[in-house]
N, C-alpha and C positions, 0 to 999 in steps of 0.2 A: 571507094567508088571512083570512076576513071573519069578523069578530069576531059574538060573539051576546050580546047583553041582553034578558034579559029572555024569550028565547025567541024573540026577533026579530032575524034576519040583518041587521046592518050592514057596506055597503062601506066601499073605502077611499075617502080623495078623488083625486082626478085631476087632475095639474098639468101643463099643458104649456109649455115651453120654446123657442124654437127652437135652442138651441145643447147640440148633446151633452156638452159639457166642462161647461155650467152644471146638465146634469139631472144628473147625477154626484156636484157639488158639492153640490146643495139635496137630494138624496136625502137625505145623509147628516145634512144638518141637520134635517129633518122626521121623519125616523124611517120606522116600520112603518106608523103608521096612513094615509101617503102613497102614492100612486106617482106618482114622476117621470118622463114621456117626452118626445122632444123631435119636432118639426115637422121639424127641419133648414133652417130657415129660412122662405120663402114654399115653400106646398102648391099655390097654380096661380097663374097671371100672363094676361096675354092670350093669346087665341090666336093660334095661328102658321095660316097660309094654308091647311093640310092637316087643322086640324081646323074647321073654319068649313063649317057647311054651304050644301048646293050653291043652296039657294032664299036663301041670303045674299049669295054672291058675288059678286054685280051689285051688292050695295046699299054704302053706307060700311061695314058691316061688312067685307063681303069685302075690304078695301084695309086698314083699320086695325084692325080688330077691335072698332069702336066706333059705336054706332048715333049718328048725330050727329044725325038724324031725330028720337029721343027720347030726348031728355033726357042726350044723350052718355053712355049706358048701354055699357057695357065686357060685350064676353062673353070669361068667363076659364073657363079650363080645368084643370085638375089638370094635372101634369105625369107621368110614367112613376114618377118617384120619388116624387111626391107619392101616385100612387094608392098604393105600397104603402103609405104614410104614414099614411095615412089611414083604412086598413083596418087597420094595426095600433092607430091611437088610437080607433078604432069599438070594440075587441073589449075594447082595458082601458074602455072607457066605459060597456059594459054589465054590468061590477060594481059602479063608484062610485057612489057616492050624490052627489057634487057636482065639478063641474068648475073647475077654477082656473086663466083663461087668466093667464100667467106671464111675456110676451112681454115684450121693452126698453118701458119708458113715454118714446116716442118717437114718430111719425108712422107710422115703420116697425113697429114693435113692434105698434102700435094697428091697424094695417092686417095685418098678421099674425093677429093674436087675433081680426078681425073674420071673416076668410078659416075661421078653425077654425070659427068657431063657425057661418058658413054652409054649411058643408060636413060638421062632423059632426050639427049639429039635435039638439044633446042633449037630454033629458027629462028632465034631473035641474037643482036649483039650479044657475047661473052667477054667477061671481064675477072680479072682474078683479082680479087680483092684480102691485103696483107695487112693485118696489124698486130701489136705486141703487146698493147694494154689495152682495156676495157673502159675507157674514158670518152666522153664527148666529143672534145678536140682530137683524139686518137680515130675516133672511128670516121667523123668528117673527113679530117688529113686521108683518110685509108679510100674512101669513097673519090677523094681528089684525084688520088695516085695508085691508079690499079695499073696490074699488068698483064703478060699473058700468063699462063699454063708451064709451068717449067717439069718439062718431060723429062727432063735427067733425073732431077728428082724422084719421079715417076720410076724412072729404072730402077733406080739405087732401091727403092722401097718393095718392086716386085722383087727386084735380087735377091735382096735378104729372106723376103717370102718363100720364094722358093728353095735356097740353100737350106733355112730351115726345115723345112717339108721333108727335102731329098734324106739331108745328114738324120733329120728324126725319124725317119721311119724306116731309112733300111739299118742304123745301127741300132734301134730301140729292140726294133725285132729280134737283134742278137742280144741284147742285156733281157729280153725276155726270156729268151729259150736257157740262156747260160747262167743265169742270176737270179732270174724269179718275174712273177707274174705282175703287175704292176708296175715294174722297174722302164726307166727311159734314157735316154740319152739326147742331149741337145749343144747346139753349136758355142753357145756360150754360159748356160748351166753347169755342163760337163766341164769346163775351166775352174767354173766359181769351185763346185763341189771339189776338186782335184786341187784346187789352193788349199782348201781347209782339210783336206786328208793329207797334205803335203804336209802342213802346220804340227799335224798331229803325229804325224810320223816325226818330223823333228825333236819333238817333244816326248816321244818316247823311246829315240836314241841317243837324247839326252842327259850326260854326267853330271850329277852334281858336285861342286868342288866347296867345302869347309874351310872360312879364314875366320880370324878373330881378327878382332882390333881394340883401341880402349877410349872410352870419349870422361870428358871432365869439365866439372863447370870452373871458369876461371874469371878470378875479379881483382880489381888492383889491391894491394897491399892494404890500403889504409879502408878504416871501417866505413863499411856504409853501402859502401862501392856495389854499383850494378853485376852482376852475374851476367856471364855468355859461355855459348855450349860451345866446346875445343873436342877436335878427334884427333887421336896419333897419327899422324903422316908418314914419319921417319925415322927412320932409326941410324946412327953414325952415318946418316945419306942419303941411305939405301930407302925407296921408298916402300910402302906397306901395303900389301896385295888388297885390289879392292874386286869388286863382283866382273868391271868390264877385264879385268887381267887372265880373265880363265874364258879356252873357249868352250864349246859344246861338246867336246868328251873329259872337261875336266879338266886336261894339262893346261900351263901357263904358257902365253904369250910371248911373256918378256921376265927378265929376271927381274923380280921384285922378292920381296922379305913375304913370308909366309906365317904370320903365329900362331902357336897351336894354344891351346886353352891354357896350359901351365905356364907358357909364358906371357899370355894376357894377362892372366890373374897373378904372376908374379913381379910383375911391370905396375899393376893397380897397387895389388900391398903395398909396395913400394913408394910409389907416390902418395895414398894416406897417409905416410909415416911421413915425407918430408915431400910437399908439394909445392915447394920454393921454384919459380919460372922466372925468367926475362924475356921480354916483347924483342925480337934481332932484327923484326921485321916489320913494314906498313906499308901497303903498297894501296892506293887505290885508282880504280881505272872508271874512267865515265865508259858510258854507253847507249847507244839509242835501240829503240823498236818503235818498227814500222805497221802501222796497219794492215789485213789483211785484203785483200780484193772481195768487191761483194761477192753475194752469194751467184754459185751458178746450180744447174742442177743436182750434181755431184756434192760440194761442198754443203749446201743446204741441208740434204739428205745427212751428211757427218756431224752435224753442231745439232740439229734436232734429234738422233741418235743421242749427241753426249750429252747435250745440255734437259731434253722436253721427254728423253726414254720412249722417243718416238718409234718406231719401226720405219725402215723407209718408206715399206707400200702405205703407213697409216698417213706420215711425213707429203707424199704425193698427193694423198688424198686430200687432206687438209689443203693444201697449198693449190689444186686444182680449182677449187669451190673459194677461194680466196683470188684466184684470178677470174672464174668467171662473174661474182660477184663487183670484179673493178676494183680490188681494193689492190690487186701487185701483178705486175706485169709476167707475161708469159713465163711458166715457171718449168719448161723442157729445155735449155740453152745450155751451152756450153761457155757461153760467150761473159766472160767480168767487165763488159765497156756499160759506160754509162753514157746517157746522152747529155746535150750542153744542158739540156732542162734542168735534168734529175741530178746533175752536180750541183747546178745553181740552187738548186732548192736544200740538197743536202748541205752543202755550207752555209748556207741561213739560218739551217737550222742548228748547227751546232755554234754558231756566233751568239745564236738568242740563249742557246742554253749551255754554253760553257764559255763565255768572253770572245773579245777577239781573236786572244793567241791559240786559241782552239781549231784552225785553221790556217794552212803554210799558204805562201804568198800567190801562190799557183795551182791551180785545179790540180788535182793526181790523176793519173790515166793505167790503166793498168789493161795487162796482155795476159792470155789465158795461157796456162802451163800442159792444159789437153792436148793430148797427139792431133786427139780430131777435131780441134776446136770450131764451131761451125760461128764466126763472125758476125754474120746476119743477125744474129738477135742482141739483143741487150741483155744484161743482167735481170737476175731478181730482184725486184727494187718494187716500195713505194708506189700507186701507179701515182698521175697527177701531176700537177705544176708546185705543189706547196708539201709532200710527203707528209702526209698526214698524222699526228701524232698517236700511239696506241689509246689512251686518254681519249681521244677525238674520235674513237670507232670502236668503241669497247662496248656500247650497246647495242650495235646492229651485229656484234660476231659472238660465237661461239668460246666455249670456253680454250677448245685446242684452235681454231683459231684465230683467236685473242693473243695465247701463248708464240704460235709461228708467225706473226704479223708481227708481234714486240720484237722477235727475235732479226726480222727480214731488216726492219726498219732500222735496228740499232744497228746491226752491222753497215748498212746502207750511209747511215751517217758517219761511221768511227772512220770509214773507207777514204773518208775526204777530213779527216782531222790533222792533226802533228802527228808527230814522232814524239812518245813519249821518250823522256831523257831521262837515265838515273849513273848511280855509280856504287859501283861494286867494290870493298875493301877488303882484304885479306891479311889477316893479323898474323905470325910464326911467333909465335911462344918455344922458345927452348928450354930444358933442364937436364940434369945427367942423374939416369934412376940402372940399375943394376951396371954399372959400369959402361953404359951405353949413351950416347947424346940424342934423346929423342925430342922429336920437333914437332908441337904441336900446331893445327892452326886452325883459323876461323873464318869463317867470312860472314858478311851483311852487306846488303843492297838498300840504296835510298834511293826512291826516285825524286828527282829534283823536279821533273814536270811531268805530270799523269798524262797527257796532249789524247790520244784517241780511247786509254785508258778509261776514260771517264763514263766513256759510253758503251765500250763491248771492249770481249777479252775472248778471244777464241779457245775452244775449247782443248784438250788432248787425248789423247788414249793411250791406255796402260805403256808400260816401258818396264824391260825386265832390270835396269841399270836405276832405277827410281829409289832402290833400298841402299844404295851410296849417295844418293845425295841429302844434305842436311835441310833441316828449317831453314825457311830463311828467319835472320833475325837485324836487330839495330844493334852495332858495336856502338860501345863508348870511343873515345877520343884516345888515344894511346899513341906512345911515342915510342922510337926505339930507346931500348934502356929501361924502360919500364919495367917495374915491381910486378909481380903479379904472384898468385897465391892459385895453387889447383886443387879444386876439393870436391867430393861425392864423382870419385873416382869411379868407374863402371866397367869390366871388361864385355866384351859384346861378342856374341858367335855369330857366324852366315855363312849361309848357301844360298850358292850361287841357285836361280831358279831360269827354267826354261821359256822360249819364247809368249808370249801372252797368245792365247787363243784368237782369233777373228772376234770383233764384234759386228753388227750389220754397218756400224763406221767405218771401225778399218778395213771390210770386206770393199765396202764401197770404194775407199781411197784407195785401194791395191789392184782392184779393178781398173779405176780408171788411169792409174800411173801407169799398169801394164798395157793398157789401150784393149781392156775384152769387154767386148760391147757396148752400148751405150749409156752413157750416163740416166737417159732417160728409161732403159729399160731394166737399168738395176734391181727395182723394188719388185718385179714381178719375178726377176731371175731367182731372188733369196726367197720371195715367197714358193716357190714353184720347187729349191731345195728342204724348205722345212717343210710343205707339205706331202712329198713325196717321201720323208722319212730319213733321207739323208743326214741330214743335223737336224739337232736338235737345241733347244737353247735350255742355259743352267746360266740364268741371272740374265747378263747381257754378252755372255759367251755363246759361239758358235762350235758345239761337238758335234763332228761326226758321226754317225755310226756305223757300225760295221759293217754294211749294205752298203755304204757308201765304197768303204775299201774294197768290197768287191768290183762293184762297178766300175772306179778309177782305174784296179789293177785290170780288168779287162779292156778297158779302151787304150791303158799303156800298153798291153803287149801287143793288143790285134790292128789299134789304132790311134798308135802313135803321133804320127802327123796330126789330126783331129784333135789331142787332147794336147798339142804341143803351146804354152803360153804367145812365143811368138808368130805361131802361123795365124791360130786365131786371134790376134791382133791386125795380124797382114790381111787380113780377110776384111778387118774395119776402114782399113788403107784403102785396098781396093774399093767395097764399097763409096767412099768419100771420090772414090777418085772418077767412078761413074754417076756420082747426085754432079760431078763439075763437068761431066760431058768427056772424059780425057778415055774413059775408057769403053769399050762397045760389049753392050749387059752380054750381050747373046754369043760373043766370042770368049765372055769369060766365062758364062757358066758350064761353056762346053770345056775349058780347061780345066773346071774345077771339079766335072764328074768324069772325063773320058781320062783327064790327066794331061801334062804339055809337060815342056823340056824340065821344070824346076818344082811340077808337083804330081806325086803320082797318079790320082784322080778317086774319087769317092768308090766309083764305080769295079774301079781294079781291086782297089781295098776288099770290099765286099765280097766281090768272087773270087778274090784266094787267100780267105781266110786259113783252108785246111781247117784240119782236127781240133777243135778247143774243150780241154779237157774243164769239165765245169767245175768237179769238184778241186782242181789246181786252183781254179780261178777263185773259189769260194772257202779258200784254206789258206792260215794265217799263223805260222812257227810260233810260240811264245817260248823261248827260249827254246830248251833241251827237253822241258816239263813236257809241254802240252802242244796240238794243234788246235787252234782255234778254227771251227769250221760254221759254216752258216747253214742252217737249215731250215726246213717250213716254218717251226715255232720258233725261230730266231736264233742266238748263237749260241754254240755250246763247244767247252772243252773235249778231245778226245785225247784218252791215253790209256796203255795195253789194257786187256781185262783177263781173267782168271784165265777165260775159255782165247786161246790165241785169233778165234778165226771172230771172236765178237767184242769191240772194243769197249771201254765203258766211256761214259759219256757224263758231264757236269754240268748241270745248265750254269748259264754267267749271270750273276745277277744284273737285273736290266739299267741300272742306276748305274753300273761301274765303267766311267769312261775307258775309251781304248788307250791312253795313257797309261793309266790308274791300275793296267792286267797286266803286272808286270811278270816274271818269271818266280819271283817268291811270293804274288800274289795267286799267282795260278797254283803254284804250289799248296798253296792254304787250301784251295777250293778242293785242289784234289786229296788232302789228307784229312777235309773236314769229314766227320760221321755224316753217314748217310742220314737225311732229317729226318728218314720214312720209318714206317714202322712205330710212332710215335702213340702212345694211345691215347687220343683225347677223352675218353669216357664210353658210357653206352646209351643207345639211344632208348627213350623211355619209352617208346612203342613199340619197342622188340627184344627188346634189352640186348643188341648185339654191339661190340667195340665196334668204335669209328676210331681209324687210325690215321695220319697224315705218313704219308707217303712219297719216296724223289724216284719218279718215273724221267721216263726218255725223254718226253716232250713237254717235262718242269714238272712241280710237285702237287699231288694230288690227294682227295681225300677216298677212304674204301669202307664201307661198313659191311667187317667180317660176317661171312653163314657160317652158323655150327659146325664143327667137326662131327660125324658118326663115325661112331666106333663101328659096323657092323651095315657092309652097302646092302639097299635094299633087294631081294631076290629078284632077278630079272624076269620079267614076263616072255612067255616066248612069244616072238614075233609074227607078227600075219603078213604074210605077202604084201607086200606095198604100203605096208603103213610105213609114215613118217618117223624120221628117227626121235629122240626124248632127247631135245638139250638141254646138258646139266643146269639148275637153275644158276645164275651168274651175278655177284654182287653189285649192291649199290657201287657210283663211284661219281665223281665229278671234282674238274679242274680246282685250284685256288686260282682266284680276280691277280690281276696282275700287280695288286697293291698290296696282297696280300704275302704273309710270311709264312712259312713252315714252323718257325719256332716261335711264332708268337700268338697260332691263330688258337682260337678256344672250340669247346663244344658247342656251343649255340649258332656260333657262326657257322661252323662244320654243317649240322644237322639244317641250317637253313638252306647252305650248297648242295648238301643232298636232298631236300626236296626238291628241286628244281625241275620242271621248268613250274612257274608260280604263274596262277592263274590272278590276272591283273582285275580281271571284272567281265560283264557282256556286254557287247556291241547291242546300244537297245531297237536301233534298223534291222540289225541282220538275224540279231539272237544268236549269236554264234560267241564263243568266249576268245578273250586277249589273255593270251599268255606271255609270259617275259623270261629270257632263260639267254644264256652263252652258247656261241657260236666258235668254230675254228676263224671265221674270219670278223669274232667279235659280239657285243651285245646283240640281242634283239628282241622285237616283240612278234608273235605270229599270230593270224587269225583267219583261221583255215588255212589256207596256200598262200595268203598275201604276207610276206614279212617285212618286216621294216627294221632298220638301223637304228639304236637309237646311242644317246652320245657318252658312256661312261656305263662301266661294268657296275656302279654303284645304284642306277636309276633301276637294276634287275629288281630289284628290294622295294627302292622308295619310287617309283612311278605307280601315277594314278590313272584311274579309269580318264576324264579328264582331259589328262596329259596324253595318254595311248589315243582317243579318238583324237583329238589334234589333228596329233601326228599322220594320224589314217585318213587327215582332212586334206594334206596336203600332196603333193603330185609325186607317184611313185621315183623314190630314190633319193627326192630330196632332203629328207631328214638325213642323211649320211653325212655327218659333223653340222650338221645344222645350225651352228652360230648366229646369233646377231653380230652384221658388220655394220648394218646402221639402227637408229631410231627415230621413229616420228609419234607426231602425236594421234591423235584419235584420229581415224579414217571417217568423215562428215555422214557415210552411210552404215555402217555398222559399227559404230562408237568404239571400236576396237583397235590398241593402236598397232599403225603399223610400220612392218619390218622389212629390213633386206638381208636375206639367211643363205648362207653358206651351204648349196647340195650339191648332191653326187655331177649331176649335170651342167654346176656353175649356178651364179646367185639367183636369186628368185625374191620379186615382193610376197608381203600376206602381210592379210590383217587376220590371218589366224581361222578365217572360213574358206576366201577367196588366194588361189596362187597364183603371180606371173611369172615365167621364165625371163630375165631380164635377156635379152636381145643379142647375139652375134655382134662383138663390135663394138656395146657398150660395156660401161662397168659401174659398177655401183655409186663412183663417183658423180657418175653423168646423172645420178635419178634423187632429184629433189622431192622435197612431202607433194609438189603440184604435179609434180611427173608420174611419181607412187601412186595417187588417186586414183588420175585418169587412167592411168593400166587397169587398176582394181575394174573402174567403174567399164572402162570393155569389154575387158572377162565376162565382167557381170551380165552386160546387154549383149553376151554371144551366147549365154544360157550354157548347162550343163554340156558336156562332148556327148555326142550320140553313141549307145551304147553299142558295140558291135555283137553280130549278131552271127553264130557259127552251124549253116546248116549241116547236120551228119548226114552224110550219105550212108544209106540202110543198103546191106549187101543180102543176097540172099548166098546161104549155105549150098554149098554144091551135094549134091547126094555123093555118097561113097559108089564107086565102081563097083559092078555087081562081080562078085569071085565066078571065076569060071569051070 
């Protein structure tokens, strides 16, 4: 209610947010004299084709929603959720007295708060209000010290809008027409993807190279003595080839000693017989390691990957809803600084819980290794004056995060601890075994002080050079001169192996060290390649697939520049260099589609393309053997066939990475027996063979018709009757889990009844049937078909499960996951979800759907956010059914002959 001084009505202020969990939060720290409401994210975005008007739609408007004519001017739109948005922040804005855009102080955030404020035209004071944690004292301070509107930011954020818009849509258009229907391209996707087809191509003109070597446990002379693990080093000098000596076609580096199996194992005999050694050598060296810098957004993303088998988008998610609950400050940054606070509290806390010497004499300060490090913010850290211990907040969080909160927190502390110290020793044992002086050695590590150790230990990721390094272990105390005795002698084989595939860590870290895109928009980049098909994951690797190499090798030939690592990094430069005002949006983007002296321009690119031959583009040598070619049903070998002008074709099986098809792999495939022609049995309703079969578009099942010996006498024909086609066998696909050599008769005969009738609609009385598609499962019932999520649910889905599904808004069952879960929904005791469709997530309690909103993400939508959608759906009643009058023609009369 508005306060009165003096005899004069004062409002409240008015703060807007976009994330409903953070107005919730800051309400409660501002008090009465506030109101908090929130955006829900972006209020409009471009417009979509159906709101663009009609004296537009010839112009570059109509095609991208961007007048490129002047001044590459964007017409945006409110969105359906946005209009009501917007009328409800209109109606609180005509009691405030002053407006407080509240948004993330980010590029986002900045372009958010600009969007409010052109859309609501306040009359009262504006203020732009920044902070970086979700705390009491954070959000006062942010109320103390607002500022203005920072427009460059605003640029940088439409910049990128638009570069993306332009680059996706007129090159998607070309990976559609040349690659296939579904296929896209995008400004910093099409890198990520091209890193790990890059990877993989490494990896498949990769030699592997064979060395032995021989390891031995060795202990002093006299009984009793401790045992330690020794490997051969050397031989009269010469040192002994390890896995880093060979490169990637196999040849050697450098001249080292090479042993082949006969001479390992002649070396071991040898030293079983007489394993007599002396210690020539003791060398040990101290050593320090220093803590890592906290987390930023990037780095977070990599240790919850190695350490929590996070995904990044889940990684984000978690960490989102962890900031705007207040428990760790803004988790988008580039930035590893801490403020004086959140040191001071982080060395308290590790003095209470690791001693004093747990802590050097001096705060640490540390500088971020990003190209585009954006300074303004702070790390991920702890929010608060005291870093709250996991312990201290384990029952207000969740299980994942409980886990990313332990994780923020420890690094947070180790950041400001010692340098642990230790010392590394290296033992050289000599002996003389087949006329040769080989020199073994060993080493062990002690650390003398654990100092940040104690509290975190950062994580790594694979390393192809990891199979030469030993245990570590504890040496005994040994002197030069020393006895020693070599015994359970071992010779050892290796190959060398090739680079480690991507994981979404090292995707991330290679990202951001190449400077492609932002750290903050990683997680949606790798979601956006695993969902479109590109990779795939096999454990916590990233494969490619062969859709991918198509679309790489097309944007390398036609558009080079575009997929080149350091242009699209220069791209992030520039951007960075207009959020600081240095550069002018609208002179650059004209550079970047018309073309200037140092780039060609998007727009040149596009129209002279020339000829692109698709099927070049969608073909892949495998050696001498085979062309690997991509077609509708996915990849398949081609190599000559009987008839010269028709080639024969092998399908690949779908499991077998593009590594993994090698040129004697292909060869297998093409000289395996053809599976088809197999005879599973006969079916007991006809008694005809059903036989499994390897057609063009993969293997299939057929259940043969009788042979007659004697065709039946043809009727003669009547004028105009319709021809008699021969009748045509059963037939139907195998599920893609399925095998040719291994599928049985029961299974067979249930693919050929298909499509199976699921049960009746008891509304409509009409039947659900369940049966395969070219482009996958489904269920139908009448005309309306639906998606559903696994070729295995054709079988085992219920009456049930199908209305559900026909409960919810068409298309969104198409991968229909649960991304989130809540408990029972207060009005239909059903709990509810946030599911994964065709059109982007959606809530349901399973009767009721919402499309979640332009702008938001599922992160943004709490169980009290989830509700209230339900419960408006609810109270806007069914969609009114539309209603199709036919216009009734009348039949013209035939002209009368003359």
């Amino acid at each position: 209610m508005a306060q009165v001084k003096g005899g004069k009505s004062e409002g409240k202020k008015l703060v807007i947010v976009e994330s409903p969990t953070k107005m919730r939060s800051i309400q409660g720290y501002l008090g009465d004299g506030y109101e908090v409401l929130s955006s829900v994210g972006h209020i409009r975005d471009l417009a979509d084709k159906k709101d663009i008007p009609a004296e537009l739609k010839k112009t570059s408007v109509g095609k991208y929603s961007i007048d490129i004519e002047n001044g590459f001017t964007p017409l945006y739109v409110e969105s359906e959720r946005g209009k009501k948005t917007v009328a409800e922040l209109k109606r609180a804005l005509r009691t405030a007295d002053e407006l407080l855009l509240a948004t993330d102080e980010d590029r986002e955030g900045e372009a958010i708060a600009w969007h409010l404020l052109e859309t609501l035209k306040p009359k009262v004071p504006v203020k732009r209000m920044v902070f970086h944690e979700i705390t009491k004292d954070a959000i006062r301070a942010a109320v103390d010290n607002t500022r203005e509107l920072d427009l460059a930011l605003v640029d940088a954020q439409e910049t990128r809008r638009i570069v993306d818009r332009l680059y996706g849509w007129d090159v998607s258009d070309v990976t559609r027409r040349k690659v296939g229907q579904g296929t896209s391209a995008g400004r910093v996707q099409s890198a990520a993807t091209r890193l790990i087809v890059d990877r993989e191509r490494e990896r498949m003109a990769f030699v592997s190279a064979s060395y032995w070597d021989v390891e031995a446990l060795a202990r002093r002379a006299e009984t009793g003595a401790d045992g330690f693990s020794t490997r051969l080093a050397r031989l009269d000098g010469a040192p002994l080839a390890r896995g880093t000596d060979f490169d990637d076609r196999g040849a050697l580096r450098k001249a080292v000693v090479v042993l082949t199996e006969d001479q390992a194992r002649e070396i071991a005999a040898a030293l079983e017989a007489d394993g007599a050694a002396t210690v020539t050598a003791v060398e040990a060296k101290p050593g320090t390691r220093s803590p890592k810098p906290p987390f930023t957004t990037s780095t977070m993303q990599q240790e919850a990957g190695r350490k929590l088998s996070m995904s990044a988008k889940h990684a984000m998610g978690v960490a989102q809803r962890l900031y705007e609950k207040g428990y760790i400050t803004y988790m988008r940054t580039d930035s590893t600084a801490l403020s004086t606070q959140a040191i001071s509290a982080a060395r308290t806390q590790a003095v209470a819980l690791y001693g004093d010497r747990a802590v050097p004499p001096s705060p640490r300060s540390y500088r971020s290794n990003s190209k585009n490090a954006q300074e303004a913010h702070e790390a991920i850290r702890p929010s608060g004056e005291d870093s709250r211990t996991p312990s201290s907040v384990a029952s207000a969080l969740d299980r994942d995060e409980l886990r990313l909160y332990d994780l923020i927190w420890k690094r947070t502390i180790a950041s400001q601890m010692s340098d642990a110290t230790y010392e590394t020793t290296t033992v050289t044992l000599e002996t003389t075994v087949t006329g040769k002086v080989a020199a073994f050695t060993a080493s062990g590590t002690v650390y003398t002080f654990k100092g940040f150790l104690e509290a975190y230990e950062e994580g790594r990721d694979e390393k192809r050079s990891d199979a030469d390094k030993s245990d570590d272990q504890s040496l005994p105390k040994l002197a030069v001169g020393d006895a020693v005795r070599l015994s359970d002698v071992e010779p050892k084989g290796h190959a060398t192996s090739p680079k480690p595939r991507y994981t979404e860590a090292s995707l991330v870290k290679a990202l951001e060290e190449k400077g492609i895109g932002r750290p903050s928009t990683f997680a949606s980049i790798i979601d956006v390649i695993l969902d479109r098909g590109y990779v795939s994951k096999r454990g916590q690797a990233l494969v490619p697939s062969w859709l991918a190499f198509s679309i790489v090798r097309l944007l390398e030939q036609h558009f080079a520049e575009l997929v080149d690592y350091d242009f699209t990094a220069g791209l992030e430069d520039d951007l960075d260099a207009i959020s600081r005002g240095e550069e002018n949006r609208a002179e650059w983007l004209r550079g970047f589609y018309f073309g200037s002296d140092d780039h060609v321009g998007l727009r040149k690119v596009v129209d002279n393309l020339g000829d692109i031959d698709a099927r070049e583009i969608n073909s892949t040598p495998i050696g001498d053997v085979a062309v690997l070619r991509l077609g509708r049903y996915g990849p398949y070998l081609e190599v000559p066939g009987d008839d010269p002008e028709t080639p024969r074709r092998i399908n690949v099986p779908a499991d077998l990475a593009p590594d993994e098809l090698t040129p004697e792999r292909a060869q297998e495939l093409v000289d395996a027996p053809v599976g088809g022609d197999r005879v599973l049995g006969q079916n007991p309703e006809n008694g005809r063979d059903v036989v499994v079969k390897d057609g063009r578009f993969g293997p299939y099942l057929e259940e043969l018709l009788p042979e007659t010996d004697e065709a039946e006498p043809a009727a003669p024909k009547k004028r105009g009757a319709k021809k008699v086609e021969p009748p045509k066998p059963k037939r139907a696909s195998l599920f893609k889990s399925m095998s040719p050599e291994t599928i049985d008769l029961d299974t067979a005969l249930k693919l050929l009844a298909l499509p199976r009738t699921v049960g009746v609609d008891p509304e409509t009385e009409q039947p659900i049937t369940a049966q395969n598609g070219p482009y996958g499962p489904y269920i139908k019932k009448g005309t309306d078909s639906r998606s559903i999520g696994s070729e295995d649910l054709i079988f085992d889905i219920t009456l049930e499960q199908a209305l559900e599904i026909y409960a919810q808004p068409k298309y969104a069952t198409r991968a229909a996951t649960s991304l989130k879960e809540f408990e029972a929904d207060p009005v239909s005791g059903k709990p509810v979800r946030i599911k994964d469709g065709r059109f982007g997530a959606y809530v349901t309690d399973g009767t009721t759907n919402v499309t979640i909103p332009k702008g938001q993400t599922p992160d943004d939508i709490t169980f009290e956010v989830a509700v209230q959608m339900l419960a408006d759906k609810r109270a806007k009643g069914p969609a009114p059914k539309r209603t199709t009058r036919r216009a009734t023609t009348t039949r013209k009369a035939p002209a009368k002959k003359k």
